[in-house]
N, C-alpha and C positions, 0 to 999 in steps of 0.2 A: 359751576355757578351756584352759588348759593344767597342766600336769606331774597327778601320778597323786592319785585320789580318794582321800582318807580314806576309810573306811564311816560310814556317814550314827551306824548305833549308838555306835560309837568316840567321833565327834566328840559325841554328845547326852552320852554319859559323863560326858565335861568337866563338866557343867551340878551349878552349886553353887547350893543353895537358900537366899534371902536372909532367912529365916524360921526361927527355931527351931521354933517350935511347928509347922513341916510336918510332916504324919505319913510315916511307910515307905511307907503305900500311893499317897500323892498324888504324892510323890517317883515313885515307881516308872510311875508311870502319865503324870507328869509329860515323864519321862523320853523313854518310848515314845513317845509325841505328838509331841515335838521331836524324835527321828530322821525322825517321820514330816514336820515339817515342811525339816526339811534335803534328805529326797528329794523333795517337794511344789519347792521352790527349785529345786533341779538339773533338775527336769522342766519348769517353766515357762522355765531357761534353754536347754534344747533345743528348746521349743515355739516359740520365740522366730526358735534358729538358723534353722530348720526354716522357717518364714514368709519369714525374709531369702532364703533361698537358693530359695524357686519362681522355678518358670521361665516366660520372659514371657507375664504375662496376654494374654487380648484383647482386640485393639482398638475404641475405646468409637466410632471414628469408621470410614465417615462419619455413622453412625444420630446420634452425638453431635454433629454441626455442627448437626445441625437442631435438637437440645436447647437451647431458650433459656429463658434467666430475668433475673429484675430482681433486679437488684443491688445494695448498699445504698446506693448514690447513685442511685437511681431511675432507671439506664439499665440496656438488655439487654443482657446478656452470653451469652457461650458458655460449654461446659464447660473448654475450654481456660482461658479467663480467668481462672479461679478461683486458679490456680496461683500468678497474678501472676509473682515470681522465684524460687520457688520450684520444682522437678520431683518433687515431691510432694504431691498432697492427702487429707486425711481428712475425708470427706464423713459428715454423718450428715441420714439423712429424719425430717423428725420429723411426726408421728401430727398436724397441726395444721392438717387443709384447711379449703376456706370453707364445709365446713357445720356445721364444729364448733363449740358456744359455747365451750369450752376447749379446749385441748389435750391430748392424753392425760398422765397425772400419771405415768405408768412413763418415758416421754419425758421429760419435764421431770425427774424426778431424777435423767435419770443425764447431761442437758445444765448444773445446776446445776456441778457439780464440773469439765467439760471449760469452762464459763466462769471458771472460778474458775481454770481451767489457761489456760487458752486464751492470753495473751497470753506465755506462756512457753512454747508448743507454735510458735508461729507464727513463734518467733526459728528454730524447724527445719524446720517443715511448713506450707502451705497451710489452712486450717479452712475449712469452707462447713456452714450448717445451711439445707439447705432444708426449703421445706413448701410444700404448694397456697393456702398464705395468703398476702396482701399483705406484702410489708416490712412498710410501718407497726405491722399486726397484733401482728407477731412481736415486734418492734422495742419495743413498750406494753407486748407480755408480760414481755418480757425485763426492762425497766424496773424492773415491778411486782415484778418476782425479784429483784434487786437488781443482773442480770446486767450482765459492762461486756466487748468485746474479742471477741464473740462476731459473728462475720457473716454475716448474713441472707442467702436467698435465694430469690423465691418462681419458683416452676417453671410457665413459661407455660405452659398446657395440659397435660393428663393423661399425654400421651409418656413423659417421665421416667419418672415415678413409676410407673408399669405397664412399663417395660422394665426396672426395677433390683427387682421384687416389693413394692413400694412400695402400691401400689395395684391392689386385687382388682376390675378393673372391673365385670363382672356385678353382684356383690354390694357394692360401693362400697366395699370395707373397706380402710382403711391398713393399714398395716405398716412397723414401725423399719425402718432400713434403716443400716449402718454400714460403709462402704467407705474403702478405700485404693486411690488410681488412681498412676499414677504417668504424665509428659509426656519424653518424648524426641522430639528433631527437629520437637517440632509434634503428634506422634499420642499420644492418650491411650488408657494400656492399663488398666487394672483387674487392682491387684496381691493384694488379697485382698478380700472381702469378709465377712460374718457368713452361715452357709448354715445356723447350727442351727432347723429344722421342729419343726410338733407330731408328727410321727411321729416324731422324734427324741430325745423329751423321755423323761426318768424318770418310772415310778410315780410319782403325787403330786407333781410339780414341773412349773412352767411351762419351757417350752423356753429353756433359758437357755447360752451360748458359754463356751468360756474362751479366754484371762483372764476374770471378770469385774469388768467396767470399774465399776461403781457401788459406790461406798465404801460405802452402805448396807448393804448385803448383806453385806459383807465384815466391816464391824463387827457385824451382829447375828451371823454367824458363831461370834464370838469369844465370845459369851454362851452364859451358860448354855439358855438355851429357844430360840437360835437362832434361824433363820426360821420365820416363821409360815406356813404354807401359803395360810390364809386373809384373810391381811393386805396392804393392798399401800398405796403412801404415797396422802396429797393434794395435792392445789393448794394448801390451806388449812385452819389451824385455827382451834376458837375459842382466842378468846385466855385466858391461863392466868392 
């Protein structure tokens, strides 16, 4: 970013309403909202800065040489390999081990949208989705979603997914899990991960990060009655 800020109010000023019939009050309110979203803008671009410039994660190895999984051509790989040519990957866990008949539906919609990116992520980044399920599993689901460019990975043994908070072993509970690693020289370091907890959560809201990644949300945002507290997507509707 360079040369000197407007004020966020200044610049909402500008804003000509395309509507005769808007009233003074909507206008005015209107108004206010859109400063608010010019500083909302400018703070995700410093949240941004702010991510690029930590300093180097820790290294995922050697605990990560022993991490192995199947890979979507049915051989085992390492964490390294996932990279391919890439020195960056965006990993995500998803809620879908073998004792699940489904997969968790909060998972699934917000891997819906990163398939629908995904093959325009991967001209820059790395992608890997694992889960404690077989390829094939994943691979039927995916299918069934209409998902295409998305790659599989299933995580041999519980290692993983209990070293990355993945997996609550006592109580066998998954957990999303949404990481950026990054490989130099061969050694993988772990450049950000998601670390929002339920103790970290707001009154009334489930623990959720920012950015947030899932266009759902971001669209009921924009509505009048917003998020539902009580509401959360499916796998499946009836048909309409």
């Amino acid at each position: 970013m360079t040369g000197k800020l407007v004020a966020a109010k200044e610049l909402a000023a500008k804003r000509k309403g395309r509507f005769s019939s808007e009233s003074a009050a909507y206008a005015k309110a209107r108004e206010a909202l859109l400063a608010e979203e010019i500083e909302v803008r400018r703070h995700l671009g410093r949240l941004a800065q702010q991510n690029r410039e930590l300093p180097e994660g820790p290294e995922l190895a050697p605990g990560g040489d022993d991490w192995k999984f199947v890979g979507p051509n049915g051989g085992e790989v390492g964490l390294a390999d996932m990279f391919g040519s890439h020195d960056t990957l965006v990993l995500y866990h998803w809620m879908f081990g073998p004792e699940r008949n489904r997969p968790c539906p909060m998972c699934t919609n917000l891997l819906g949208p990163l398939a629908a990116n995904a093959a325009d992520l991967q001209q820059r980044v790395a992608l890997a989705v694992v889960a404690r399920s077989k390829v094939e599993r994943m691979t039927a689901f995916g299918i069934e979603r209409g998902w295409r460019d998305l790659p599989y990975y299933q995580a041999v043994g519980d290692e993983f997914s209990i070293a990355i908070g993945g997996l609550e072993p006592e109580k066998r509970m998954e957990m999303p899990v949404l990481m950026v690693l990054r490989k130099r020289n061969g050694t993988v370091r772990l450049h950000w991960m998601g670390e929002m907890t339920m103790e970290m959560a707001d009154p009334g809201e489930d623990p959720r990060g920012a950015v947030d990644l899932a266009p759902l949300w971001n669209i009921l945002d924009l509505t009048p009655a917003g998020r539902d507290p009580n509401w959360y997507p499916r796998l499946s509707y009836d048909p309409r």
